[in-house]
Structure formats: C-alpha cells, structure tokens
N, C-alpha and C positions, 0 to 999 in steps of 0.2 A: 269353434268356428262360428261365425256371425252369420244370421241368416241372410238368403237374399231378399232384398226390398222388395217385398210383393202389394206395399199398398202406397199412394199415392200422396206426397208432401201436399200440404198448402201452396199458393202461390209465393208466400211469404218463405217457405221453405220449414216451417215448423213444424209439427207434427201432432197438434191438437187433436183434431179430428181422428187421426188414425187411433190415438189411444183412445179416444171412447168409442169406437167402433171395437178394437181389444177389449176392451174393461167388461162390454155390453154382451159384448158375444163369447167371455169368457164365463161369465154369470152366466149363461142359457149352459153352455155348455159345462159348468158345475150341477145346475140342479137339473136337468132336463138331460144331458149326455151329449155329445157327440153327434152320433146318429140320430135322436129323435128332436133336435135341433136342426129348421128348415135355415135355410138362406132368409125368406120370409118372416120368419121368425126378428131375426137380426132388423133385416129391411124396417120393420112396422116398429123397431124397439129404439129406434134410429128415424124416426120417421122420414125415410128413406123408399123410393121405390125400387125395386130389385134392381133394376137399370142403375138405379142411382147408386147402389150399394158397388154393383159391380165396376162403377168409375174406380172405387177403390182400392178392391179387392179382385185377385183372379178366380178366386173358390174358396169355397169353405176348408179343404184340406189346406189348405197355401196359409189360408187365416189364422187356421188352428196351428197351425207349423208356429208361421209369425208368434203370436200368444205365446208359446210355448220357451222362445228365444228370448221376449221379453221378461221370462219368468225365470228363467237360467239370469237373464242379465239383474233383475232383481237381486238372487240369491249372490252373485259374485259382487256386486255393489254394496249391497245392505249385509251382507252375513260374511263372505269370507273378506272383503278385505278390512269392515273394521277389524274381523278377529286377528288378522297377521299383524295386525298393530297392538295387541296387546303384551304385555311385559313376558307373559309367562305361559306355558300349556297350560293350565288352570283359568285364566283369565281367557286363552284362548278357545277353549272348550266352550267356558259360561256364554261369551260373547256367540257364537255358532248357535248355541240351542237360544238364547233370550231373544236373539235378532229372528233367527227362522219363526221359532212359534209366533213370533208378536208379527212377522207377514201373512202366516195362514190368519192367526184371529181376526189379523185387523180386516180382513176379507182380499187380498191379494190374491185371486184365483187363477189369475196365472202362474200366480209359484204352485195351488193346491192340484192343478189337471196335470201337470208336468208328467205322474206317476199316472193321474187314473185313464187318459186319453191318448197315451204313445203308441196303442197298436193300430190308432184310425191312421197312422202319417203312412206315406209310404214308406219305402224300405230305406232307400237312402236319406229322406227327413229323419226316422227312427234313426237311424246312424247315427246321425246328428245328434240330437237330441241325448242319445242315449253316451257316445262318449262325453261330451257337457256333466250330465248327471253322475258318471261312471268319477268324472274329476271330481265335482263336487265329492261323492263318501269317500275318494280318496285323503281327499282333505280331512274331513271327520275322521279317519282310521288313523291318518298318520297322525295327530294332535293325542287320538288315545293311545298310540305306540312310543309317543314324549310323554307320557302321561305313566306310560308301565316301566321305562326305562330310570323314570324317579325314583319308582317306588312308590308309588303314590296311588296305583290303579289296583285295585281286586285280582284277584287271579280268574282273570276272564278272554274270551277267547276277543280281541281287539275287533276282527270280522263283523262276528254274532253283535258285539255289543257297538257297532256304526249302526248297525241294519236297525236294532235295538232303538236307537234314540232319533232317527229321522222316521220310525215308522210311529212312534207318540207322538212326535210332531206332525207328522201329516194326518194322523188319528184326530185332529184338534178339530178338523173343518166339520167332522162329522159329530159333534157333540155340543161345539159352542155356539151359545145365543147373544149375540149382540146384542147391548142395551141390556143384558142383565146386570149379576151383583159385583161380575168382574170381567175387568176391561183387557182388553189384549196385555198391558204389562202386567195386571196381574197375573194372568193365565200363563206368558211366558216364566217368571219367575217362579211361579209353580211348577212348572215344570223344570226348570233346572233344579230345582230343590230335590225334584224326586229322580233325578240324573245323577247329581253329586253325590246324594244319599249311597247310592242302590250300585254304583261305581266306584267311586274313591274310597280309600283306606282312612279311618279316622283324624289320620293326622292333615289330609290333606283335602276331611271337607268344610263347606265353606259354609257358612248359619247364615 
C-alpha cells in the first residue's frame, strides 16, 4: 500500500525538494537515530527554518513513515522487479542480493532504517511498513523454495536461510566505508559469492 502524501510537491508538481528533505533526514536518522534526531536538526541541514520545514512536512513521524515507503519502493523497483525478469531462480536469486546490497553500499538509507526505525511509526504506519517488508522476504523465500524444488538448494530450512541473507545485506551499512578499496559493486558481488557458496549445491553454483 502506498503511503499518504505527507509532504508538499513543487509548484511545478515534481518532487525535488521532498527527496532531499528524505535523503537528509534519512542520514540523521541512520547515524544519529530516530529519537535523538530534532526537527532542527533536519531544518538547519536543509537550511530551512522549522516553519519552513514544516511547509513540507506534517512531523517527523509522518516523515520517517514517508522515508520508509520510499525505501519499500526502492527495493520493489531496483530489486525485485529486475529479478522477476530474470531467466531462472538462480539468476533470480543473484539479481535480489547484488541489487539489495549494492542500495545499502551505495548509501540508500532509506532502504537501511526500513528494519532499524519501524518501532518509532505508529501502529498502523508499522502495519504498513511491516506487510511491505513481510512481501518483500516472501519474495526471497519463495525464489529459495524454486531453488529447492530443483534440486539445486542445500538441505536448508528456506525460512532460516531468507532471514540469513537479507540480514548480511542489511549488516553491509554497518561495516562499509565508502571511498575505500571496494565499491558497492564490489561489495554486492561479494556477497552473492558467499550466498551462492554457503546455499546452492555444487552443481548449481555460479564462480
């Protein structure tokens, strides 16, 4: 379900401004949290006065909601629909972890808070949010359950090993340094490396 529009188009009708008012306030709220993340904060990062901020936004909760939908819609755009286009569960697998991780690397922190900030929302935003997310590992469970039906999967419990591979990927934000020796596509492809390994059956992993 789509969220409700809670910040303000351009007159032109586009939506510049609201994304980096998201992008900006999804940063504070990666490294700083949530709760220890003022309105102020945002306002002065925005060089914006609170007044000004609130033209945009109804609250900070409403904001983080927003963020949040935007990070759902990231992963449904950039992750699962290239993967429904690929030939095969194998392809479809690699495509889900190489697109996910290479959004955390590249610093898309609205896909990274989706998990760490869903108990600020109210109940019904969590609702939200939370069947969104509940679709997305459906999607990853059911790709490893075409995956065991092959023959092609470990004898591994398909659950365990959804939970398994989006919690490496969302482990990524907390370890990687941008501008080092490797770049979000490396970092993704590393990780499918140690996915395909440590999951598929000899004959069906991929070098």
């Amino acid at each position: 379900m789509k969220a409700k529009r809670v910040l303000k188009l351009n007159a032109d009708g586009s939506d510049d401004r609201l994304t980096e008012i998201c992008r900006t306030a999804a940063q504070f709220f990666y490294e700083k949290g949530f709760d220890a993340t003022s309105v102020s904060d945002i306002a002065d990062a925005m060089k914006l006065t609170k007044a000004g901020l609130y033209y945009y936004i109804e609250g900070k909760q409403e904001l983080l909601f927003e963020i949040m939908n935007r990070g759902m819609d990231a992963l449904e755009q950039e992750v699962i629909a290239p993967a429904e286009m690929a030939a095969d569960a194998e392809a479809k697998l690699e495509a889900i972890i190489h697109n996910h991780a290479k959004q955390i690397a590249a610093g898309n922190h609205a896909v990274t808070i989706i998990s760490d900030e869903v108990t600020a929302l109210t109940a019904a935003q969590r609702k939200k949010i939370t069947a969104r997310r509940r679709a997305y590992f459906d999607f990853v469970r059911a790709t490893l359950d075409e995956l065991k039906k092959e023959g092609k999967l470990h004898d591994v419990d398909t659950t365990v090993a959804a939970f398994s591979i989006v919690g490496m990927i969302l482990w990524v934000s907390r370890w990687y340094q941008p501008g080092g020796s490797l770049t979000p596509d490396d970092v993704s492809q590393e990780i499918s490396k140690i996915a395909f390994n440590a999951l598929l059956s000899p004959t069906g992993i991929k070098n």
